[in-house]
C-alpha positions in Angstrom: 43.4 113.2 154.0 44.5 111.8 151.0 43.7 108.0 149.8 45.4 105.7 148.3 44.6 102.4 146.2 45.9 99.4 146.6 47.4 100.1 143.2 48.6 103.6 143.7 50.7 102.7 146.7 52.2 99.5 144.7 53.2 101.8 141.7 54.8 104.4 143.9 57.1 101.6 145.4 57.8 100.0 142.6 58.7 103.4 140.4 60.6 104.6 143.2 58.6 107.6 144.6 58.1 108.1 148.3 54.2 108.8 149.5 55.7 112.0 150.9 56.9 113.2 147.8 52.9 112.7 146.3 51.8 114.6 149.1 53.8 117.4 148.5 53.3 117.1 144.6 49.5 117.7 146.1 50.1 120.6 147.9 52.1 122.4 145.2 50.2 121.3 142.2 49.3 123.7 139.7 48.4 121.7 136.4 45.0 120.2 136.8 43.9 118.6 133.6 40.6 116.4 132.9 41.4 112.3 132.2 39.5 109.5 131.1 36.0 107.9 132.8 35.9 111.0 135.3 39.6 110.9 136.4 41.9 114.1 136.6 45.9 114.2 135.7 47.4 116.5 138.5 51.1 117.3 138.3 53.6 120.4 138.9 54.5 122.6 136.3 58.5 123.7 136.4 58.3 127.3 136.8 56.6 126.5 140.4 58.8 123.7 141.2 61.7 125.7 140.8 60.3 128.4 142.8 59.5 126.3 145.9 62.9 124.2 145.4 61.4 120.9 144.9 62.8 120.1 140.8 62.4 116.5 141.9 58.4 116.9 141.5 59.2 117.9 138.3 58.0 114.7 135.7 55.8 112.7 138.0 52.2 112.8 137.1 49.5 111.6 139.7 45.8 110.4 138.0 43.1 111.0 140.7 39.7 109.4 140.9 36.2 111.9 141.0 35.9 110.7 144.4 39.3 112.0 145.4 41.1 108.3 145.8 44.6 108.4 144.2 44.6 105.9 141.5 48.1 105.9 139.9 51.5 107.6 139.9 53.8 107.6 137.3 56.5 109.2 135.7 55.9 111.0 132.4 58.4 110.3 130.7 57.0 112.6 127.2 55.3 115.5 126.8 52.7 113.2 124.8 49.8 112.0 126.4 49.2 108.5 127.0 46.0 107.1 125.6 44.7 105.6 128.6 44.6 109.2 130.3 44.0 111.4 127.8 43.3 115.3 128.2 39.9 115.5 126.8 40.7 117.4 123.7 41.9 114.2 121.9 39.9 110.6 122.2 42.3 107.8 121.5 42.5 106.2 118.1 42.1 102.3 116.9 43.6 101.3 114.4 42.0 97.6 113.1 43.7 95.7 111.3 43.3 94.3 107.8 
C-alpha cells in the first residue's frame, strides 16, 4: 500500500496527475536514483514506457521518503537535476553574495 502526504496528494492535483497514474508509474518504474536527507527520485525511463504503452509516465518524477511515504510529484520538466533533490554525485552550490 502506498502513502501519501498531505503534500504529495496536493501536488498531484494541482499539477494535474491522477493518483492512478503514480501508482502505475510505481509499478513500472525502472530508474531508482538516491535524493537528498534519505529520499529517493523514482521515475520511468522511455524505452519501458513505450514498451508497456503508457508514454504519458514519461516526464513525471515521484520523490519518496526512506520510510516509503510519497513526498512529492512533479513534472521534470529538464534533464537537469534540481538542487533540492539532487542525485548524490553533485551537492548543490551557494553562491554568497558580495
Amino acid at each position: 500500500m502506498t502513502i501519501f502526504t498531505a503534500h504529495a496528494r496536493k501536488r498531484c492535483q494541482q499539477r494535474g496527475i491522477p493518483l492512478c497514474r503514480v501508482a502505475q508509474l510505481l509499478h513500472l518504474a525502472d530508474i531508482d536514483k538516491p535524493a537528498a536527507k534519505g529520499c529517493r527520485q523514482i521515475s520511468v525511463s522511455r524505452m519501458v514506457a513505450s514498451t508497456a504503452g503508457e508514454s504519458s509516465l514519461v516526464g513525471i518524477t515521484i520523490i519518496e521518503a526512506g520510510d516509503g511515504a510519497l513526498l512529492t510529484v512533479k513534472h521534470q520538466t529538464r534533464r537537469r537535476l534540481g538542487w533540492r533533490y539532487p542525485s548524490g554525485h553533485r551537492g548543490h552550490i551557494v553562491r554568497k553574495s558580495r
